[in-house]
Structures are given as C-alpha cells and as structure tokens.
MIZALUM-722977 format. One line per 4 residues: number of its first residue (from 0); their letters; for each residue y, x negated, z negated of N, C-alpha, C. Coordinates in nm, 3 decimals, decimal comma. Atoms other than C-alpha are relative to their C-alpha. Layout:
% residues N
NUM) a) Y X Z Y X Z Y X Z ~ ...
***
This chain:
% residues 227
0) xxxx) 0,039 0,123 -0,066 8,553 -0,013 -5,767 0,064 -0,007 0,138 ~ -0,054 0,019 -0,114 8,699 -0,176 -5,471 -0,088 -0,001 0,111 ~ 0,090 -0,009 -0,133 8,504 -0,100 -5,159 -0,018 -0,162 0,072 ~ 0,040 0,161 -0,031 8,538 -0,484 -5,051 -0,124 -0,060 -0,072
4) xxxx) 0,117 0,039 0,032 8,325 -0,555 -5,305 -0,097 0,070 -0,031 ~ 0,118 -0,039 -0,045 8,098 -0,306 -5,253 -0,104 -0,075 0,117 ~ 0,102 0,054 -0,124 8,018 -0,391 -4,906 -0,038 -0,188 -0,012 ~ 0,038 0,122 0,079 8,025 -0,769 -5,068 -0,136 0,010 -0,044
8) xxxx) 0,126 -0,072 0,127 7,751 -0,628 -5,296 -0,119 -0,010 0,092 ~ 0,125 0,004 -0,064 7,524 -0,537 -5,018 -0,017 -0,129 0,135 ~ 0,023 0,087 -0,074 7,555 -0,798 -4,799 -0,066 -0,098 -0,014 ~ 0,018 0,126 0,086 7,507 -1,059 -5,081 -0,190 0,073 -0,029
12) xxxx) 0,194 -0,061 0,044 7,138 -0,789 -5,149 -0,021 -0,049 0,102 ~ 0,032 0,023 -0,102 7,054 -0,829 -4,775 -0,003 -0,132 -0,014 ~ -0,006 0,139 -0,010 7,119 -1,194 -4,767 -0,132 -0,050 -0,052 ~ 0,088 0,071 0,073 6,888 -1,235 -5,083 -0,158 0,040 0,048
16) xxxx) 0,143 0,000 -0,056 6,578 -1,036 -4,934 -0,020 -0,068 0,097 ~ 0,092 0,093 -0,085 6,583 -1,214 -4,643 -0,012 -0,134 0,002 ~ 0,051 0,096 0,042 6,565 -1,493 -4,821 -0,150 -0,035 -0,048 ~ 0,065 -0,042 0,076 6,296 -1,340 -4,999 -0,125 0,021 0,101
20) xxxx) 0,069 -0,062 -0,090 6,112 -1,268 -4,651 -0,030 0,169 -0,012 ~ 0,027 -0,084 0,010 6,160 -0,924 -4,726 0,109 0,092 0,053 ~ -0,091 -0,056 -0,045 6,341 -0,597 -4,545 -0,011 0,124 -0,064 ~ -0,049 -0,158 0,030 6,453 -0,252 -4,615 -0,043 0,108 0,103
24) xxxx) 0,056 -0,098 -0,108 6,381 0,093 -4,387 0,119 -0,021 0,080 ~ -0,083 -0,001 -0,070 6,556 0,106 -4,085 0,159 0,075 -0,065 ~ -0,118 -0,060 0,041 6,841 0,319 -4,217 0,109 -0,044 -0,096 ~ -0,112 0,081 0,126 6,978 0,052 -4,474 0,060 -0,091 0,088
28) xxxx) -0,054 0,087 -0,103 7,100 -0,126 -4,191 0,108 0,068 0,106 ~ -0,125 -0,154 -0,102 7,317 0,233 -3,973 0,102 -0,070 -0,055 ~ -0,191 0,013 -0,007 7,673 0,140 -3,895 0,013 0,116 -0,058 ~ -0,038 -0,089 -0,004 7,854 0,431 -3,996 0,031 0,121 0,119
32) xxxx) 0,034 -0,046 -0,144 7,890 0,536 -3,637 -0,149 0,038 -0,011 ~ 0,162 -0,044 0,001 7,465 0,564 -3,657 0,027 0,098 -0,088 ~ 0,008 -0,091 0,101 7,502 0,752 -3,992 0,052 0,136 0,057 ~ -0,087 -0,120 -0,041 7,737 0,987 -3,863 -0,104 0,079 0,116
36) xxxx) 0,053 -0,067 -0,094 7,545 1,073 -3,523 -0,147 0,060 -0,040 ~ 0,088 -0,043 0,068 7,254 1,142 -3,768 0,024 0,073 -0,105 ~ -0,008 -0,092 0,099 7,413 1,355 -3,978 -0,095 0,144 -0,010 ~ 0,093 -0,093 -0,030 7,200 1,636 -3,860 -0,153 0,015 -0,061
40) xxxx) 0,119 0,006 0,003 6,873 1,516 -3,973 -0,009 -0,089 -0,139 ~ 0,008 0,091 0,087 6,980 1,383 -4,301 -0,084 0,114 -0,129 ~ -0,055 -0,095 0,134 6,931 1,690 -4,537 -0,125 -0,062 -0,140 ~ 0,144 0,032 0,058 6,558 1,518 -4,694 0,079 -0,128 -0,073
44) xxxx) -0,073 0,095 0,062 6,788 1,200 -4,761 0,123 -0,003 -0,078 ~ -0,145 -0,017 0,060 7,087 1,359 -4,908 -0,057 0,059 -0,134 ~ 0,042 -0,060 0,141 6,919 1,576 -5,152 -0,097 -0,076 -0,093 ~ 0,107 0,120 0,093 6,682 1,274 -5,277 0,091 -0,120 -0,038
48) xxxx) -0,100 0,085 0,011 6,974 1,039 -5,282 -0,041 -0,144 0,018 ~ 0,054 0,153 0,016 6,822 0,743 -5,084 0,091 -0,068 0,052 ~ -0,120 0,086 -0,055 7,022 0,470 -4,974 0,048 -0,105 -0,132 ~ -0,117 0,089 0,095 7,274 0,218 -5,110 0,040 0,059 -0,119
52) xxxx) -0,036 -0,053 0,095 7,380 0,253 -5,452 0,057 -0,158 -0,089 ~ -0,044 0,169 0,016 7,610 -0,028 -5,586 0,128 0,059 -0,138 ~ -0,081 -0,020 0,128 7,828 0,035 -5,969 0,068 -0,094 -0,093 ~ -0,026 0,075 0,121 8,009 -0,116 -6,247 0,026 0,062 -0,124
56) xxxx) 0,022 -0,056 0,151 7,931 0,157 -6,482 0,130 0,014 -0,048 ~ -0,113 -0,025 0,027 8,271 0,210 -6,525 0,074 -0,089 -0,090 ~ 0,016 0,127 0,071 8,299 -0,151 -6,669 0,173 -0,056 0,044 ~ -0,113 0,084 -0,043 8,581 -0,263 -6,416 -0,043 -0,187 0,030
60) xxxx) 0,043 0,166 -0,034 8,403 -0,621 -6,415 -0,131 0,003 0,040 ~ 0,103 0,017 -0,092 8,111 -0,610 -6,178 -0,100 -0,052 -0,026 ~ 0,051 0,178 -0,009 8,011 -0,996 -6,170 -0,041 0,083 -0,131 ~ 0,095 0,024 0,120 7,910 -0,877 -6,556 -0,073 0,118 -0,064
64) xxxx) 0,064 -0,131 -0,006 7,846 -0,507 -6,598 -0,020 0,074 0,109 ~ 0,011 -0,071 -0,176 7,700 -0,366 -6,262 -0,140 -0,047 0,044 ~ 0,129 0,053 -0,075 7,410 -0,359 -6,041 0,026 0,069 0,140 ~ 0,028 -0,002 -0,111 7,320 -0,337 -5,693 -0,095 0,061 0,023
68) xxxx) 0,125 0,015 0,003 7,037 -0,120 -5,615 0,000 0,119 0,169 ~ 0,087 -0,083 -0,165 6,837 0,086 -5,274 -0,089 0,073 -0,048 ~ 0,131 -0,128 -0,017 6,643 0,389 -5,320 -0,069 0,020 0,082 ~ 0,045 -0,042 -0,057 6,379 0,401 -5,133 -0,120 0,076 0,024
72) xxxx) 0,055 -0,158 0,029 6,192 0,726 -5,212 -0,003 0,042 -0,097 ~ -0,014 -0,081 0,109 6,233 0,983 -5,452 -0,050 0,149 0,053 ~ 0,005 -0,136 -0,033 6,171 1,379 -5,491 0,105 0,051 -0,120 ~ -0,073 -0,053 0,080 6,325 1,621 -5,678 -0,157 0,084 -0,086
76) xxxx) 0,142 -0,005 0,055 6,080 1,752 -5,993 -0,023 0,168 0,034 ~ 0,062 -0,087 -0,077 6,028 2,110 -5,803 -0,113 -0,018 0,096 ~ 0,071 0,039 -0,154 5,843 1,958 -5,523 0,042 0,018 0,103 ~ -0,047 -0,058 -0,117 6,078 2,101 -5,267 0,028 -0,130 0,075
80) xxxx) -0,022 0,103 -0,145 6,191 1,764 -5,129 -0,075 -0,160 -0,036 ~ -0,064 0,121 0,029 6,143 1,410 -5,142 -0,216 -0,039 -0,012 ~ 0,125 -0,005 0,071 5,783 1,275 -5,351 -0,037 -0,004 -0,083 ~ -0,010 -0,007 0,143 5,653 1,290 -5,664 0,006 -0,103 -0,131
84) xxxx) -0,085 0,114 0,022 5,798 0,930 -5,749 0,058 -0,038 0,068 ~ -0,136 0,120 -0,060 6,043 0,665 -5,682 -0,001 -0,128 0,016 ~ -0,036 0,121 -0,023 6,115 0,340 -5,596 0,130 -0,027 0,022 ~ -0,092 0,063 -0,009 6,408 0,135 -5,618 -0,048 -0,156 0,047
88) xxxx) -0,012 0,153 0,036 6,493 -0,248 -5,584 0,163 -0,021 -0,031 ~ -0,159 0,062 0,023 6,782 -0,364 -5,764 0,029 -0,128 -0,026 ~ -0,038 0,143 -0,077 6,988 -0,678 -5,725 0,053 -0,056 -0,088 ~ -0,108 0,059 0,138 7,138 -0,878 -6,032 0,050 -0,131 0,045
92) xxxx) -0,012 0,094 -0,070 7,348 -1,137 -5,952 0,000 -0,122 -0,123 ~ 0,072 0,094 0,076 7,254 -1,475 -6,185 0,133 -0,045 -0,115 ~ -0,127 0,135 0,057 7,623 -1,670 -6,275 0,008 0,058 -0,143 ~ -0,052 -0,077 0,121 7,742 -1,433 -6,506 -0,098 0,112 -0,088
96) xxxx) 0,138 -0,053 0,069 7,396 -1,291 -6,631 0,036 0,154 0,045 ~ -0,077 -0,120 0,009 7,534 -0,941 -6,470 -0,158 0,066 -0,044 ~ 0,121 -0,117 0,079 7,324 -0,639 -6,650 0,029 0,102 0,009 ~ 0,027 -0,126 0,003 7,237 -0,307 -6,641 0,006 0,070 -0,153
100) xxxx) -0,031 -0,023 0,132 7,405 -0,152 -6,981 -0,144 0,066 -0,075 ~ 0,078 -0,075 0,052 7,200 -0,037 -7,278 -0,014 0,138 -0,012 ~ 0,024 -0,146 -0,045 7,075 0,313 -7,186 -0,181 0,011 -0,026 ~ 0,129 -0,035 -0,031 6,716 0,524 -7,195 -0,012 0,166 0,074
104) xxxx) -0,018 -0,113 -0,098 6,588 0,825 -7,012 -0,059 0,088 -0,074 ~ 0,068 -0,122 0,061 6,442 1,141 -7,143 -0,124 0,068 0,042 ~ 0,096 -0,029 -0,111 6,238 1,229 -6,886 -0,109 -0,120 0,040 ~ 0,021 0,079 -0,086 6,165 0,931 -6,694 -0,075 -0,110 -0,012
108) xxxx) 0,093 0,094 -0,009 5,851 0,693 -6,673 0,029 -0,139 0,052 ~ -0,039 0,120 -0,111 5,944 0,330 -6,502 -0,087 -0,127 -0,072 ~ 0,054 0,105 0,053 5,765 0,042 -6,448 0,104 -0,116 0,030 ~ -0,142 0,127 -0,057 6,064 -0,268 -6,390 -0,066 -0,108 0,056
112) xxxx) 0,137 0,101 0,016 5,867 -0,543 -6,208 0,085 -0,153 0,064 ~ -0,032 0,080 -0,056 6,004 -0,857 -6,082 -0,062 -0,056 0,158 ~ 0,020 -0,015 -0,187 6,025 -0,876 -5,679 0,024 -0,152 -0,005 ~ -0,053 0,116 -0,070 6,151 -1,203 -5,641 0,143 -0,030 -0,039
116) xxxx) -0,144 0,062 0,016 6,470 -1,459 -5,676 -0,060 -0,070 -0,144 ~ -0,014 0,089 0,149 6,534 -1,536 -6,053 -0,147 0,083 -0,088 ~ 0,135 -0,083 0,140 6,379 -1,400 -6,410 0,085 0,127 -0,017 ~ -0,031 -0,092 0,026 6,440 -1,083 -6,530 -0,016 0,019 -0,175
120) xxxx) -0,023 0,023 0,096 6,542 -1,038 -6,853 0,039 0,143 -0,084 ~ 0,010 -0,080 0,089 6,522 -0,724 -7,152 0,025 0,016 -0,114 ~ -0,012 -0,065 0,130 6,613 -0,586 -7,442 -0,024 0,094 -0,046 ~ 0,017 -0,122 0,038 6,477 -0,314 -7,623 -0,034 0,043 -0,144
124) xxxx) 0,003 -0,111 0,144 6,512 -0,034 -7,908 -0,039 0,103 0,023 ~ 0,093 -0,165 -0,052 6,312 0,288 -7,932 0,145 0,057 -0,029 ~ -0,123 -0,126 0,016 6,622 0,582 -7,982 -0,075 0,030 -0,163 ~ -0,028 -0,104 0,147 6,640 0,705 -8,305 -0,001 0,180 0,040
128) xxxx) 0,042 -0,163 -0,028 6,625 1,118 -8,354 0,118 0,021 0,034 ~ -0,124 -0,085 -0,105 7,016 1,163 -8,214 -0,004 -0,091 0,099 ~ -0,010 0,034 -0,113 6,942 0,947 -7,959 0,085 -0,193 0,037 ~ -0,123 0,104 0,022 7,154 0,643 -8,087 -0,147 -0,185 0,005
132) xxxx) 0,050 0,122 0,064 6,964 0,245 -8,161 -0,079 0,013 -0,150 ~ 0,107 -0,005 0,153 6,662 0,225 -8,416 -0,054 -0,197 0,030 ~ -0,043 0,119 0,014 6,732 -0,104 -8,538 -0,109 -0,080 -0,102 ~ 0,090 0,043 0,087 6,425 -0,133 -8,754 -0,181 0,038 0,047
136) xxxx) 0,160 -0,030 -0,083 6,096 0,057 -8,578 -0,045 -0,085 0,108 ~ 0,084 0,073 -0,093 5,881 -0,191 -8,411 -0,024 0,091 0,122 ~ 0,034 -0,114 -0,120 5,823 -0,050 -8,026 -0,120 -0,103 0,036 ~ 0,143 0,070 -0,090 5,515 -0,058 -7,794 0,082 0,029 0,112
140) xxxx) -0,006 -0,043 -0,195 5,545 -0,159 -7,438 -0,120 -0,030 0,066 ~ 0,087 0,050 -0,058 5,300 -0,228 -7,158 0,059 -0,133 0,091 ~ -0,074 0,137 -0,055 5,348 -0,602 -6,992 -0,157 0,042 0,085 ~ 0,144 0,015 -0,079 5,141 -0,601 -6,677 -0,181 0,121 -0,064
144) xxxx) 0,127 -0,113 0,047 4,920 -0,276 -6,842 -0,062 -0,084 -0,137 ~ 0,049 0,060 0,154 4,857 -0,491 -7,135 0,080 0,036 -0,173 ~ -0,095 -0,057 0,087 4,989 -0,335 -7,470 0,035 -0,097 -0,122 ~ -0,090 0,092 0,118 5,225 -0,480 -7,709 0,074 0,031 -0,084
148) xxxx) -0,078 -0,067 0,118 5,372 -0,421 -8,041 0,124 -0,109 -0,013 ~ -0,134 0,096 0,029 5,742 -0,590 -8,012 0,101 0,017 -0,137 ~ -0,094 -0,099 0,066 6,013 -0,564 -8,278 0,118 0,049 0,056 ~ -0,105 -0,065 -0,062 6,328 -0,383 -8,261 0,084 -0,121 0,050
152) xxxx) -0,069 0,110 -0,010 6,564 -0,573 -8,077 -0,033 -0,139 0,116 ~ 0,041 0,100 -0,128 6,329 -0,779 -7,852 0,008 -0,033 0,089 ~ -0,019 0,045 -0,121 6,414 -0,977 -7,570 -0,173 -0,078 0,062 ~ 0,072 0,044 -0,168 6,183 -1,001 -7,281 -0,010 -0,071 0,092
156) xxxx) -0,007 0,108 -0,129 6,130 -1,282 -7,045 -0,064 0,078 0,119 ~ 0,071 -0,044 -0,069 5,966 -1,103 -6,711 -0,019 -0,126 0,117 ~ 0,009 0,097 -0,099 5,853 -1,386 -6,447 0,011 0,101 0,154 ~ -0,011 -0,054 -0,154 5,823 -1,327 -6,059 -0,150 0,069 -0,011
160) xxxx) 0,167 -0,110 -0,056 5,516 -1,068 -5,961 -0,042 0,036 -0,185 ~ 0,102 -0,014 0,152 5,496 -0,974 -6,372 0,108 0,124 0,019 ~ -0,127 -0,168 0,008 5,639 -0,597 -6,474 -0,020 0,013 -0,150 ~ -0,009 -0,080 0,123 5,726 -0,382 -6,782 -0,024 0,145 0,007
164) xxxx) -0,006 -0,142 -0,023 5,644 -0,043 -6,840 0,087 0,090 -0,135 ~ -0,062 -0,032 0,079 5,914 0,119 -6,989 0,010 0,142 0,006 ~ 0,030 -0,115 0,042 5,875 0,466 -7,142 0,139 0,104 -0,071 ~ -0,092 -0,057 0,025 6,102 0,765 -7,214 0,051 -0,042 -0,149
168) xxxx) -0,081 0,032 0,158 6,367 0,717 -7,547 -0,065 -0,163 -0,059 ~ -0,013 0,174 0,007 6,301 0,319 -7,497 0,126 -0,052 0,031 ~ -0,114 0,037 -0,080 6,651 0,199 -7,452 -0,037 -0,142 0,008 ~ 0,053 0,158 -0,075 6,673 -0,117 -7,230 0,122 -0,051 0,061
172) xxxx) -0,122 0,042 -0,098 6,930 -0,300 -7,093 -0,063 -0,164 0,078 ~ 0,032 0,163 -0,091 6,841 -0,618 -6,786 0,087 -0,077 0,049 ~ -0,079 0,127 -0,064 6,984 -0,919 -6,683 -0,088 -0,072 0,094 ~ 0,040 0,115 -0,037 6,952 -1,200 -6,441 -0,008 -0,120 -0,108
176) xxxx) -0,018 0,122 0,054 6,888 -1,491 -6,634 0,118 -0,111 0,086 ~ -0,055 0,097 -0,079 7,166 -1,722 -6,537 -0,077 -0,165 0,001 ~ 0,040 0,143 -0,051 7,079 -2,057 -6,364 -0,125 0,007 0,072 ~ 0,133 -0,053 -0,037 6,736 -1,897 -6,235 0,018 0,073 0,154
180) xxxx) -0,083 -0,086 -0,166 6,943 -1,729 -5,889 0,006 0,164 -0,025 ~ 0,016 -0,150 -0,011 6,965 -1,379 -5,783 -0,124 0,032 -0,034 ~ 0,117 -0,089 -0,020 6,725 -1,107 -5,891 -0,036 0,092 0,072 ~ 0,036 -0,112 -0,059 6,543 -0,866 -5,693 -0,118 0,066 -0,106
184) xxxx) 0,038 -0,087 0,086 6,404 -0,646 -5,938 -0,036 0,142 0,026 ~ 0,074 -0,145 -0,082 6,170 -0,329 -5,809 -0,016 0,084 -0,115 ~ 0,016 -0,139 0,045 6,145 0,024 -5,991 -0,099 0,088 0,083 ~ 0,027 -0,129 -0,053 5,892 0,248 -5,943 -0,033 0,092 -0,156
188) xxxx) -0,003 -0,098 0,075 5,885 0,565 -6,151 -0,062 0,120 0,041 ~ 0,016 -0,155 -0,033 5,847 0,921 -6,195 0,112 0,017 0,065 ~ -0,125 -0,041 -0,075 6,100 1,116 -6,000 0,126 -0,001 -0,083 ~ -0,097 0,026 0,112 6,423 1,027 -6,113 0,117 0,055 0,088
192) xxxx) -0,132 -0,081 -0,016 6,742 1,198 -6,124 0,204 -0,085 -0,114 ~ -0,099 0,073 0,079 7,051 0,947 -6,219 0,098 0,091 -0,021 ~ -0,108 -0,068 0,009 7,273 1,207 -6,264 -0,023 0,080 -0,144 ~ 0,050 -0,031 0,097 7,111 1,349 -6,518 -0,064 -0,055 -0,136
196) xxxx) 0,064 0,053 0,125 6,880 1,140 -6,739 0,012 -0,144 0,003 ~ 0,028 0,150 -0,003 7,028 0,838 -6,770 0,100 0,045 -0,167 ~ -0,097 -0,056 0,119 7,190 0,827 -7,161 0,043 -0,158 -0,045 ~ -0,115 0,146 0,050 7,455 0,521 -7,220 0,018 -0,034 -0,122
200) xxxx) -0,037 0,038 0,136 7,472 0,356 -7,561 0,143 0,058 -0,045 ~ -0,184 -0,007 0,018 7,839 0,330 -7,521 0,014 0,111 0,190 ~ -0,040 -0,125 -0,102 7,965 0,619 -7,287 0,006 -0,038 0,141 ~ -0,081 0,066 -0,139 7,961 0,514 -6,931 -0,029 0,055 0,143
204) xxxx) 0,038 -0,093 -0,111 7,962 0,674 -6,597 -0,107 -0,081 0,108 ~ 0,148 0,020 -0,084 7,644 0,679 -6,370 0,054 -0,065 0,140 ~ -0,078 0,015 -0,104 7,855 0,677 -6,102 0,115 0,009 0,013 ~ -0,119 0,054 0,005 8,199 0,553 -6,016 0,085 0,000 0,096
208) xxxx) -0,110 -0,044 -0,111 8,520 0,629 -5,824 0,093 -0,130 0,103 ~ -0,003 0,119 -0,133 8,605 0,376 -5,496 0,140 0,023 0,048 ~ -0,128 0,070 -0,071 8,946 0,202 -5,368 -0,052 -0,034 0,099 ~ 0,043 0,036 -0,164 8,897 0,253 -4,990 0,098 -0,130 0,059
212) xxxx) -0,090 0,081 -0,040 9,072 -0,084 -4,946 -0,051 -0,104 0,148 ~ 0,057 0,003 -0,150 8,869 -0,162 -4,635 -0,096 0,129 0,016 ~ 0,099 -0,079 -0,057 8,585 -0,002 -4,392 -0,148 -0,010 -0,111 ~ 0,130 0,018 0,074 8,270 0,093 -4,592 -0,062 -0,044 0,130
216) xxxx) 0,085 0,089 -0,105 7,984 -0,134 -4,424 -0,074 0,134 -0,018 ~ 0,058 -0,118 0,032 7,768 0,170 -4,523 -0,028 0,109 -0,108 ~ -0,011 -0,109 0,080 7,746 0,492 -4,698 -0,070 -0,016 -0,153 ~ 0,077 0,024 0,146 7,636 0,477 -5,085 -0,104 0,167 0,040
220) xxxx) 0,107 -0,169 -0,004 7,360 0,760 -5,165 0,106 0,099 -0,086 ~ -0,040 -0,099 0,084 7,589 0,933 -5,383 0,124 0,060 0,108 ~ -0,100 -0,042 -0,108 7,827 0,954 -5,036 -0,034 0,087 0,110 ~ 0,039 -0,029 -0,136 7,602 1,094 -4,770 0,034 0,135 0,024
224) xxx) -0,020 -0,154 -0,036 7,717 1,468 -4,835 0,150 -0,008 0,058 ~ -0,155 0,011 -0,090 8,088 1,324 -4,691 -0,011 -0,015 0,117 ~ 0,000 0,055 -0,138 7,927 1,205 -4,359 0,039 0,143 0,130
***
C-alpha cells in the first residue's frame, strides 16, 4: 500500500468521528516528532499493538478490500501486559461497499456493534472440520444478546447502537452498506492477537508491506517497534 493513502485513510477516520461527535486517546493524534520523543515510554503500547492500523489485505484495491481500524486496548493472553480484552473501532468506507474479507478466529470472542455513520453489514458460515465454508449447517448468533438460529450463508443488516456477537470458527466478512455513508464500526473482544488468529478464506496477509511515497501522518501499530 501506498502510504498517501494510508495517511488518506486516517484522516478520512478522524474526519468521520468528529462528525460523529466522537474522539480517540490522546496518542492517535502524535506527530511523529511526539511519537519519537516518547519512544521511551512506549513498551505497554508496542507489545499490545495499539494505535493506527489501516490494510488492503493484500487486495491491492483498498476502496474495496480494506479497512481502517484503532486499537484501543488490548493484552496479551499471559497477563503480562495490556488487559484482558480489546477494543477496536473500524472505519468502512460506503461507495464501493469496502469489506473486511471472509475470515474466523480460533480463539477469539467479538462482539461487532455499530458506532455510528452508515449500516453495517454480514455474512456468515460456521467452518467446517478443516477449517474451510459449511455451506449447509444452520449457525447461532447473538443480535443484541438475543439468540438466533440463521442459515448458512446469511446476510445481516446491523443498524446504528445494535451489535453481533460473533463466536470462534464463525467466519464473517463486513461491509458498509453503500449509499448509507461511512461506518464506524466498534469491536470489543477477548484479547486478540491479529497476527495469529485471524484465518482467511482465500489466503491473505494480516498485514501489508508500504510505498513510503510521502511522510507517514502517523505510525501504524504494527510500526511502533521502528520508532
């Protein structure tokens, strides 16, 4: 990915929360100059990986495979750093319905809830026993703690202030609904580790290699051990 439209990426998130009347922790806002003179006191934020986090899944087309998202707290599942969940908010942008590929976790508990902007939008298949699309077993989810027997294959409408609770070997893939605007779309979970338990339908990297073709506006989380 081209670093232009990274820092594109977060500018266009920022824009939409404070549309949203809503902000981030002080630290999603450090020049790189700040980052840097705080390198000293990062080691709780490096090893939890909070911060910016902006991909295209190794897609090459952004606008349609990619998301935008901000960590803001995690641990690691020792207890040594961090807490014993997570939060995200991630950012979908509407035109081109961009989405978060079909993947599930192994580990990993999440509830997906709709923050604000547009709709949020789902698909889901339980995993089969290698891990692949089960194209015929009805799944349960929770909508707002309320339980539901969907079939395979089901798409999801989520409104504003409504969530999903999506459960390990559920694969899921989200969209913005186009014509509905940007999404801000919140995560909280168990402690999560993208490096590890995230498993791609179709093969695709978690994280993705950057054309410094300008100044980064600020550091991704998967960058802060370069500062």
């Amino acid at each position: 990915m081209k670093r232009s439209v990274i820092n594109a990426a977060i500018r266009r998130a920022v824009a939409l929360l404070e549309g949203n009347g809503m902000r981030l922790p002080g630290f999603a806002y450090w020049d790189m100059d700040t980052w840097r003179k705080n390198r000293d006191s990062l080691d709780n934020l490096r090893r939890i990986m909070l911060g910016w986090d902006v991909t295209d899944f190794g897609s090459g087309d952004f606008e349609k495979i990619g998301a935008t998202l901000f960590t803001l707290r995690n641990g690691l599942p020792d207890g040594s750093a961090g807490t014993p969940y997570a939060e995200k908010l991630i950012f979908l942008w509407h035109e081109a319905e961009q989405e978060i590929p079909m993947h599930y976790h192994a580990v990993k508990t999440e509830d997906i809830i709709n923050r604000g902007g547009g709709i949020l939008m789902l698909e889901l298949f339980n995993a089969d026993e290698k891990g692949g699309i089960d194209r015929k077993t009805p799944l349960c989810v929770k909508l707002d703690g309320i339980v539901r027997t969907l079939p395979a294959g089901a798409v999801v409408e989520v409104l504003q202030g409504e969530s999903i609770t999506l459960t390990p070997r559920l694969h899921h893939r989200f969209w913005a609904k186009r014509g509905y605007g940007d999404l801000i779309a919140g995560e909280v979970s168990s402690v999560n580790d993208d490096r590890t338990d995230n498993y791609f339908f179709e093969n695709r990297p978690r994280y993705v290699e950057y054309t410094e073709d300008e100044a980064p506006l600020h550091p991704l989380c998967n960058e802060l051990d370069t500062l």
